[in-house]
N, C-alpha and C positions, 0 to 999 in steps of 0.2 A: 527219421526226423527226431522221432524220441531221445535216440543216443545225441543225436547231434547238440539237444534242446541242453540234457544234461550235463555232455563238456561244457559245453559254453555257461552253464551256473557255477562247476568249480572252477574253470576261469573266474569269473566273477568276483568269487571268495579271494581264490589268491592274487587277485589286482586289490581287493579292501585291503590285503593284508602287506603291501607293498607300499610303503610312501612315497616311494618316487612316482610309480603309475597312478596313484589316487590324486596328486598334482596337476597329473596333465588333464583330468577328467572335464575340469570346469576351465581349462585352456580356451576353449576355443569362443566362450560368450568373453572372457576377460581380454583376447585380445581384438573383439570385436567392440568391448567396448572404447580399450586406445585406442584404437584406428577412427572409430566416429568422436573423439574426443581430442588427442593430439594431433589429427592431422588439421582440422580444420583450425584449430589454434595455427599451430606454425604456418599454416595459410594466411592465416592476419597477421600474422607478426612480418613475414617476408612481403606481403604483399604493402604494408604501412611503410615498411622501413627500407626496403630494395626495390619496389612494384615488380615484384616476381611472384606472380600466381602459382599457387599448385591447384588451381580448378579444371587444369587441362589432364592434371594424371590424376583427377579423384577415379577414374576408370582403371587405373592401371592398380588404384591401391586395392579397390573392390574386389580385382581377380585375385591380388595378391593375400586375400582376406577368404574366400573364396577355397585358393589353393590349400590355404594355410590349416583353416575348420578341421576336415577330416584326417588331415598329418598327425594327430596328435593321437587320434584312435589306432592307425594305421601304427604310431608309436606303440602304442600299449601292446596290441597286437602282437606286435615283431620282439619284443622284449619277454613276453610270456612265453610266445613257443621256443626263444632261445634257451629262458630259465629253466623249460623243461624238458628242451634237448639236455641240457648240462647236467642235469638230474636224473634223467633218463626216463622220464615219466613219457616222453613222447614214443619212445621203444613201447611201451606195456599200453600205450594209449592204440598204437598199429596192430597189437594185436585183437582189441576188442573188436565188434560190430560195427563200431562208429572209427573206422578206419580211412586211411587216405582222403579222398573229396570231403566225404563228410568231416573227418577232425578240422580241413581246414574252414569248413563252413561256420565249426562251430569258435573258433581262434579268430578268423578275419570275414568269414562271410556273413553274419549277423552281427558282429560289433562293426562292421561298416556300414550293414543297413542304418544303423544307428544313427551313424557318423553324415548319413548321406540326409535325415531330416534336420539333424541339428545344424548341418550345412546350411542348407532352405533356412531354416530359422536364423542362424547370426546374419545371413545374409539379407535378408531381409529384414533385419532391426538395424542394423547397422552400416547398411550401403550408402553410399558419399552421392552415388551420382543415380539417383532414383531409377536404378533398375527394373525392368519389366518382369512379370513373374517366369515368362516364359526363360526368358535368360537367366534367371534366377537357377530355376529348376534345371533346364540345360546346362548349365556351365558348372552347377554343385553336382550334377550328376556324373559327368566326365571327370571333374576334382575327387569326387568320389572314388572311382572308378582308376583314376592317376595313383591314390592313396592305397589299393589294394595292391599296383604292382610295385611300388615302391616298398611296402611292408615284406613283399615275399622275395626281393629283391635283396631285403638286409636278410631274411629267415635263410635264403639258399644261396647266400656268399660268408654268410660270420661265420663262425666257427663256435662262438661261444657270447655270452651277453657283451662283452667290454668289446671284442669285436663287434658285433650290433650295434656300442655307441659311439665305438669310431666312424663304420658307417653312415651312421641316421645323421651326422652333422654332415654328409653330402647329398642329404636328401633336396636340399636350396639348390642342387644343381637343377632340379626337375621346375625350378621356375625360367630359366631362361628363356625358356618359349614364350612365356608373357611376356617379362622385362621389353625382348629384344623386337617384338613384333611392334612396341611404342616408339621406337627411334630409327627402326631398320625397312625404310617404306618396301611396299610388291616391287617385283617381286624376290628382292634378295633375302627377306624373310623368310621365305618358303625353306630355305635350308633348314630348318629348327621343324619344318613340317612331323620331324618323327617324335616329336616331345608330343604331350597332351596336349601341356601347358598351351601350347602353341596355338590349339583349335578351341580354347576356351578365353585367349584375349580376342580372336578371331570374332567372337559372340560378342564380345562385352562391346566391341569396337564400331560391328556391321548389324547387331543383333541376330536371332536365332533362324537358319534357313537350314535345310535338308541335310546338305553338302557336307558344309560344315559342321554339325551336330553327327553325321555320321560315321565322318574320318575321324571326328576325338574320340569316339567309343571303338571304332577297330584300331589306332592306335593302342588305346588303353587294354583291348583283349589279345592284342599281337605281345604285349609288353608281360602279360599278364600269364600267356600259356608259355613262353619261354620261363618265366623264372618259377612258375608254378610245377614245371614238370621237370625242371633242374633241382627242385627241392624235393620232389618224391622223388628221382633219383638216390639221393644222397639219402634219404632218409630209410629208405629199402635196406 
């Protein structure tokens, strides 16, 4: 745990020392705050001038705010362990104490603990449609948990960072499961069943039961040991 504690502070340093990742840092309160700001604007503006409400998808914007929080850590993440595949710092990092599981704990498994209170938090200053904590907490915790295998997903398919941010702009694929579950009634939704996404509009939509809280997390660690152990692979 000590080594672990340690990568994870020179990560640290060289994300301050990074303008592009020090950017996404405060991403996720700023785009909490457009979302409680433009959307309900453009609500009165459509709903004055067309009577076309968006009060029916303040649900669907909440997931997508939800989704969205912990992407941005998940970003950081994936962007560091590439710069230091490219460097090579990740070779002499496999050889120390703080090897395999551990390196990755201290690269994505604590900066997504992170990721998973400040979730809770924007979501809760900023939800449209007065969310319940329990849903709060369950559906940031899946998003969360969506967010670690999307990170290792870019970490053990790029090749190098510019790879990583070709990738990271198909990370919006992993919303389809929310989008689609708003417009695609039971049960032809279920096709999307193997997305997260899928089993945290599930929550926003029906609120928090057993079922469902527990297929988004084996989703999210089915998702999570494939590209996890595709990435120790490669890195071996």
């Amino acid at each position: 745990m000590k080594h672990t504690v340690k990568l994870f502070q020179i990560g640290l340093k060289q994300i301050l020392k990074d303008g592009m990742l020090i950017v996404l840092i405060p991403a996720p309160f700023l785009a909490g705050i457009f979302f409680k700001l433009a959307i309900p604007f453009f609500n009165t503006v459509l709903t004055s001038e067309f009577s076309f409400p968006l009060t029916a998808w303040y649900g669907l914007a909440d997931g997508m705010l939800i989704c969205l929080a912990p992407l941005f850590t998940a970003m950081i993440s994936a962007f560091l362990l590439l710069e230091e595949r490219d460097e090579g710092l990740n070779a002499f990092h496999q050889i120390t104490p703080a090897e395999g599981y551990s390196y990755l704990a201290a690269r994505i498994g604590l900066p997504m603990t992170g990721a998973f209170i400040i979730t809770i938090l924007v979501a809760a200053a900023f939800n449209l449609s007065s969310l319940s904590f329990g849903v709060i907490l369950s559906s940031s915790l899946i998003s969360s948990f969506t967010s670690i295998f999307l990170a290792m997903m870019i970490v053990s398919v790029a090749g190098n960072r510019v790879e990583g941010l070709a990738l990271s702009k198909l990370m919006g694929i992993s919303f389809l499961g929310l989008i689609l579950i708003w417009f695609i009634p039971a049960p032809y939704s279920y096709f999307m069943a193997f997305l997260p996404s899928f089993w945290i509009g599930k929550i926003l939509m029906d609120g928090v039961n057993v079922f469902t809280f527990a297929f988004g997390v084996i989703s999210c660690f089915l998702w999570i040991a494939f590209f996890t152990r595709k990435f120790l692979k490669r890195v071996q």
